[in-house]
N, C-alpha and C positions, 0 to 999 in steps of 0.2 A: 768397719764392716765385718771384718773376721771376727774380734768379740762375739758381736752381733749375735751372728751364724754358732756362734758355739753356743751360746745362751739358749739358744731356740734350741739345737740342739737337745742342749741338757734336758729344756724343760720336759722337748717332746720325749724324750726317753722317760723321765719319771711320769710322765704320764703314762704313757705303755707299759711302765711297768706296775702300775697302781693294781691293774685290775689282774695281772698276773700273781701280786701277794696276795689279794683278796680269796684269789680261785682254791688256796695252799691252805683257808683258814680251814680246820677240822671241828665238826660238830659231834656229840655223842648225842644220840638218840635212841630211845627203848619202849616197846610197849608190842600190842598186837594187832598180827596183818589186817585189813578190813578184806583189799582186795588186789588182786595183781592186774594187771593189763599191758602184757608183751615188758615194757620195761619200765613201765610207772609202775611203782607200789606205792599203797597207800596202809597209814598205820595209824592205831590209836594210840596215844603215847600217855604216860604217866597220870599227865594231868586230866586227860579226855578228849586229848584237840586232835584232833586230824590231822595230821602232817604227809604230805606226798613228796615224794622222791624218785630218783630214776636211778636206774641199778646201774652202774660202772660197765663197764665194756668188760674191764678185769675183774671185776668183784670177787673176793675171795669169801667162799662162806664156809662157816664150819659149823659142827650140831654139837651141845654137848648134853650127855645122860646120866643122871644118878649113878653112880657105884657107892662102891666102901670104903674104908682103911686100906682092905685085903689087897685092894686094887694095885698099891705103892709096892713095890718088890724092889730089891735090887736090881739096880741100871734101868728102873722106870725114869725116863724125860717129866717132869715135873712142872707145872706154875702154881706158887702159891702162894694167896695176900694174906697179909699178915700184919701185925701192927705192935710196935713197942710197947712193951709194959714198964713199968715204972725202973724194975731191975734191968732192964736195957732188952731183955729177947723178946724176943720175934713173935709175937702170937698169932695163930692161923685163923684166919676169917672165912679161907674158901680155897680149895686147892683141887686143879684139875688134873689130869694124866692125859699126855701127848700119846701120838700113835706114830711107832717106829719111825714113818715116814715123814712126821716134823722135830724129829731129835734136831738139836741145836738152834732151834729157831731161838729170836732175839736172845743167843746166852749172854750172860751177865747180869750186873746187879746195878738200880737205878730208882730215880724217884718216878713215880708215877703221877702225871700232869692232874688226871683227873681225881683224884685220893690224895688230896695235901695231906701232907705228911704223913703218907704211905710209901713204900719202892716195889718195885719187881726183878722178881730174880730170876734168872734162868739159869738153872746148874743140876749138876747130878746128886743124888742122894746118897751119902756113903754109909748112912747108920740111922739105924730108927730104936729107942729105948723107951721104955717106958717115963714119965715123967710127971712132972705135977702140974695142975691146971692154968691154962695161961690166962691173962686178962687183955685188956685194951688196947691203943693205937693199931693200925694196918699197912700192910707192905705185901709187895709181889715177888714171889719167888718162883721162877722156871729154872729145872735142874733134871739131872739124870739120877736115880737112886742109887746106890752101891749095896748098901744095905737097909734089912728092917729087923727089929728085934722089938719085944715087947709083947704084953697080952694085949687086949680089949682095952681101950680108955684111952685118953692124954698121953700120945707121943711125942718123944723127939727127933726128926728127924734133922741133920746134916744135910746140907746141900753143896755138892763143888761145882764152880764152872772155872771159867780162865781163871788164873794168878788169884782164887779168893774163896771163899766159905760161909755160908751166915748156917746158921742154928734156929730151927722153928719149932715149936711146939703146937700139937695139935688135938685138941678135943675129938673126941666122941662122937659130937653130933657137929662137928663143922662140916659144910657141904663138899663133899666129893664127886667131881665128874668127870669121865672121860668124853677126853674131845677127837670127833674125826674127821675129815675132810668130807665138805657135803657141797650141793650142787641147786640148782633152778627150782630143783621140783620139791625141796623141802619147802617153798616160799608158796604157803599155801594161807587161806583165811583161817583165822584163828591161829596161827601161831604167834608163838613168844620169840622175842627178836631185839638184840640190841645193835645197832648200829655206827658206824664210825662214816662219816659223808664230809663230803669237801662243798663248801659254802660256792657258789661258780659269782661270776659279776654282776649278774643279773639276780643275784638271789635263791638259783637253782640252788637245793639240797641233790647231792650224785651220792650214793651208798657205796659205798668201795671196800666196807668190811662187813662181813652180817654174821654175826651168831646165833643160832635158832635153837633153844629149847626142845627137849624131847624128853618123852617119861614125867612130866610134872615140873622138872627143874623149867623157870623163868629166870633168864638173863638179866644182868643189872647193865646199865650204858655206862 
């Protein structure tokens, strides 16, 4: 009988716990708002489909806008994806600039889930020089700048975070944006928006990260 009792047990727990992995799975979603309703959004996503969602209780949303190069200073907080070239560095694909008040956010250096063989870095920027044009593969770097040197064109910059360093180069025209803590009321129709949502047991899509587009720049998911 006590077997028994533990069997059931067990089972009843994997059962309980099913739809608790399920709730944990994360989707990436992107495209623009159709319409809001108190805490349903509704979005046109990539393909054209409609997708509704319900915003997190926590939701954290952030906007981000075109800038430039200029933008990168020394001790600028950084992220930037980038992707290996054949000679092993880093080429920049897109790189934003943090606002004082998320210095340190996720620092370090990692693969990034959604960008196979890509990473993300979060580190500071110690040196920017001038450099020669990068190519192919992508990776994520957040960092703080130290420094920048160089004219107009293809930089290098340096990134430091904990115990480590990587090296990116970066174009001209790769997109630069600064990002800032935004709120409810950017989440209007016709914005651009990529999303991070947690799958619920029933199927619910819940929006728990949203980044909105401002000045023309559209979000990638």
């Amino acid at each position: 009988m006590t077997t028994l009792n533990g069997c059931f047990c067990l089972i009843a727990s994997l059962v309980c716990m099913a739809p608790m992995a399920h709730a944990q799975v994360t989707q990436r979603v992107g495209g623009e708002i159709v319409s809001v309703n108190g805490t349903e959004l509704r979005i046109k996503d990539q393909a054209g489909q409609l997708v509704t969602l319900r915003l997190g209780d926590n939701a954290i949303i952030t906007a981000r806008t075109p800038t430039t190069l200029d933008a990168i200073v020394p001790g600028s907080y950084i992220g930037a994806t980038a992707a290996p070239r054949a000679d092993g560095m880093l080429a920049a694909s897109e790189i934003h600039v943090f606002p004082e008040s998320m210095r340190g956010v996720a620092e370090g250096h990692r693969p990034m889930e959604r960008l196979p063989g890509s990473t993300m870095t979060n580190a500071t920027v110690a040196s920017v020089t001038r450099a020669t044009k990068p190519t192919a593969r992508s990776t994520m770097t957040n960092a703080t700048v130290a420094s920048v040197a160089g004219n107009d064109g293809t930089r290098r910059l340096v990134l430091k975070y904990n115990n480590g360093e990587q090296t990116v180069l970066v174009e001209d025209s790769v997109p630069i944006t600064l990002m800032s803590q935004g709120d409810r009321r950017l989440l209007v129709p016709g914005a651009h928006i990529a999303i991070g949502a947690s799958s619920q047991a029933n199927g619910a899509l819940v929006a728990e990260r949203i980044t909105v587009g401002q000045g023309g720049y559209i979000p990638r998911p």
